[in-house]
N, C-alpha and C positions, 0 to 999 in steps of 0.2 A: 663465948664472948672474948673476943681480945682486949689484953690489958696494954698500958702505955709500957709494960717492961716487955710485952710480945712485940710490939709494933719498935720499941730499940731495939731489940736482938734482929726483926726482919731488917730492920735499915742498916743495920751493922754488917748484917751477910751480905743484902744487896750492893753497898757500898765495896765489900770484898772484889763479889762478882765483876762488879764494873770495873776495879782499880787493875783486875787481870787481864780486863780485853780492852781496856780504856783508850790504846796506840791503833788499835784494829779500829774498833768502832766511831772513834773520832774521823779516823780517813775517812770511811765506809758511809758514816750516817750520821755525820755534824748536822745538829740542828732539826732532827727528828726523831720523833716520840718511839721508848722501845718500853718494851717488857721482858722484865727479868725475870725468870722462873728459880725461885729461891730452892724450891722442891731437884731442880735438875742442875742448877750450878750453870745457868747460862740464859740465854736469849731466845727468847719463845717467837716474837712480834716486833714489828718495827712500819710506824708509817709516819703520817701527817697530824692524823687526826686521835685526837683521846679516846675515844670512842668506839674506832676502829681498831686501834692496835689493842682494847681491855677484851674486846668482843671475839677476835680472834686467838688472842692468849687461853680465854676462857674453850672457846669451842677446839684447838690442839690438842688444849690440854687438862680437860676437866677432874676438880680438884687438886689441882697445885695451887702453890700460894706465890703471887706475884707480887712486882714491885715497879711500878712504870714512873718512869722520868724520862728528860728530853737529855739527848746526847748531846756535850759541851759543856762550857762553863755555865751554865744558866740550868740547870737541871729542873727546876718547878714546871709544872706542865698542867695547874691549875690555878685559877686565881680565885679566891671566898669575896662574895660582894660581900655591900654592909646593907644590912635589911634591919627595916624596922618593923619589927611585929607587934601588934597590939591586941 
């Protein structure tokens, strides 16, 4: 089970990884969803869609631990609706 001090150390390395290739990837893939392979120190996956780039990360590279955000200022690459459950 991941705790929330696993998931700040992953964010903290992925945050790494990204600030290192931040000049590359911005040219290259502004505005498109990547996957960060925390396990390899780099870029697994890169497309459009969330979906596609987890799916592909996963099938590279099974068992590593990723970190997907969209390239740019706007990094979120999910949004949580508001549901009511009863």
């Amino acid at each position: 089970m991941i705790t929330l001090q696993d998931f700040d150390e992953l964010d903290q390395k992925a945050k790494h990884i990204y600030e290192a290739h931040k000049e590359e990837w911005e040219k290259l893939y502004d505005g498109k969803i990547i996957a960060i392979d925390i396990d390899a120190n780099d870029m697994v996956s890169v497309g459009d869609h969330l979906r596609d780039v987890s799916l592909d990360a996963r099938k590279e590279r099974p068992g590593h631990r990723f970190f997907v955000r969209r390239v740019g200022k706007n990094p979120a690459v999910a949004r949580l609706r508001n549901r009511n459950y009863t």
